[in-house]
Phi, psi and omega in degrees: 000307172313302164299004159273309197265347155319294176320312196285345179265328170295325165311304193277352178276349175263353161253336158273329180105062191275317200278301176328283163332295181310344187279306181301312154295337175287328186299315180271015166216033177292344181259348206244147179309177156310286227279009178250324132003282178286002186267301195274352161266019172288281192301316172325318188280311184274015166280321171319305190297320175290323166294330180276348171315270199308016194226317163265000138267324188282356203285323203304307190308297208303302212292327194277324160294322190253029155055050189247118174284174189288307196293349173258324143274352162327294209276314176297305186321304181299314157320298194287327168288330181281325164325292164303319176321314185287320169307311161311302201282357193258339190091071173224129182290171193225135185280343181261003179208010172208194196263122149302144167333292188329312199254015136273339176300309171298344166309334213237012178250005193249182159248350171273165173219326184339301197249313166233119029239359160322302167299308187202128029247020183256295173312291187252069177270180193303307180310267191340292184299331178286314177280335169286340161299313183285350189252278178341338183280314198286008189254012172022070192016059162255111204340286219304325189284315170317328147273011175278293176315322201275304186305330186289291190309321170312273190337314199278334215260275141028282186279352158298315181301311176301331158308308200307317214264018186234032206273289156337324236238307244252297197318287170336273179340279181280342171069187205262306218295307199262355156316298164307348192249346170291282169325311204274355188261323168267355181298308177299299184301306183285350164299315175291348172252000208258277170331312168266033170280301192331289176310308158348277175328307167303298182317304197268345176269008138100357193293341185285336174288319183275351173279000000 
């Protein structure tokens, strides 16, 4: 239980980003109060927290209608982290865990941010969401590992929320040098685990047995 909800906060703090975020958002509300500010990384935060719910309760469902085994996600799941993961270790942005140029150029014409692109795609973006299907399939409907994951996920949506409204501060503090080194430190972790999801996957769908 304990290796389970470690994986789900390295994992969900490297596919959502917190810091990352926080950089992003200050940027798009450098014009906006505090007190409007903190509103909007509230609602922002919690519509993510709903999106990302309904995708760790509904994902077993979601898979068995569309006839997707634990072992096809596994590998794709694992496929989509090492993508990102190489994004990360190199400081390069990424469409699974951040905004394309197109949407932040419409970000910044809007004055909410709140539900786009904060909830999504900055928050409950393609990573975030890849991950929770995938750590929810692996907890194969065992109570205790499904609240290990589900705290993890709370826990990071928590400190994201706290990153947004300290988001100035967190910039000041770490500068660009050290954001990057922070990204690039979990960018190494989640590659290594983005790599045995891959093997999992391979392993149990037998294709190496039937070859």
């Amino acid at each position: 239980m304990i290796e389970t909800a470690t994986v789900a906060l390295a994992m969900f703090f490297a596919t959502i980003g917190p810091i990352d975020i926080a950089a992003v958002f200050a940027a798009l509300t450098s014009e906006v109060s505090s007190k409007q500010r903190n509103a909007m990384a509230l609602r922002g935060t919690l519509i993510a927290w709903v999106i990302l719910s309904v995708f760790f309760l509904m994902g077993e469902a979601l898979l068995r209608s569309l006839g997707i085994s634990l072992a096809a996600l596994r590998t794709s799941g694992g496929i989509l982290l090492l993508l990102i993961a190489i994004d990360m270790v190199f400081a390069r942005s990424s469409g699974a865990t951040s905004t394309t140029e197109d949407e932040t150029l419409e970000a910044a014409t809007r004055k909410d941010i709140a539900i786009f692109p904060l909830s999504t795609p900055l928050i409950a973006g393609p990573g975030a969401i890849g991950s929770t299907l995938l750590l929810s399939a692996n907890t194969e409907g065992d109570y205790y590992l499904q609240l290990a994951v589900y705290g993890a996920l709370v826990l990071i949506l928590l400190f994201t929320y706290i990153c947004l409204i300290t988001a100035s501060h967190i910039q000041k503090l770490l500068g660009v040098t050290g954001m990057s080194v922070i990204s690039r430190v979990f960018g190494v972790l989640l590659s290594a685990l983005a790599v045995q999801f891959i093997f999992d996957g391979i392993q149990q769908s037998a294709i190496l047995t039937k070859l």
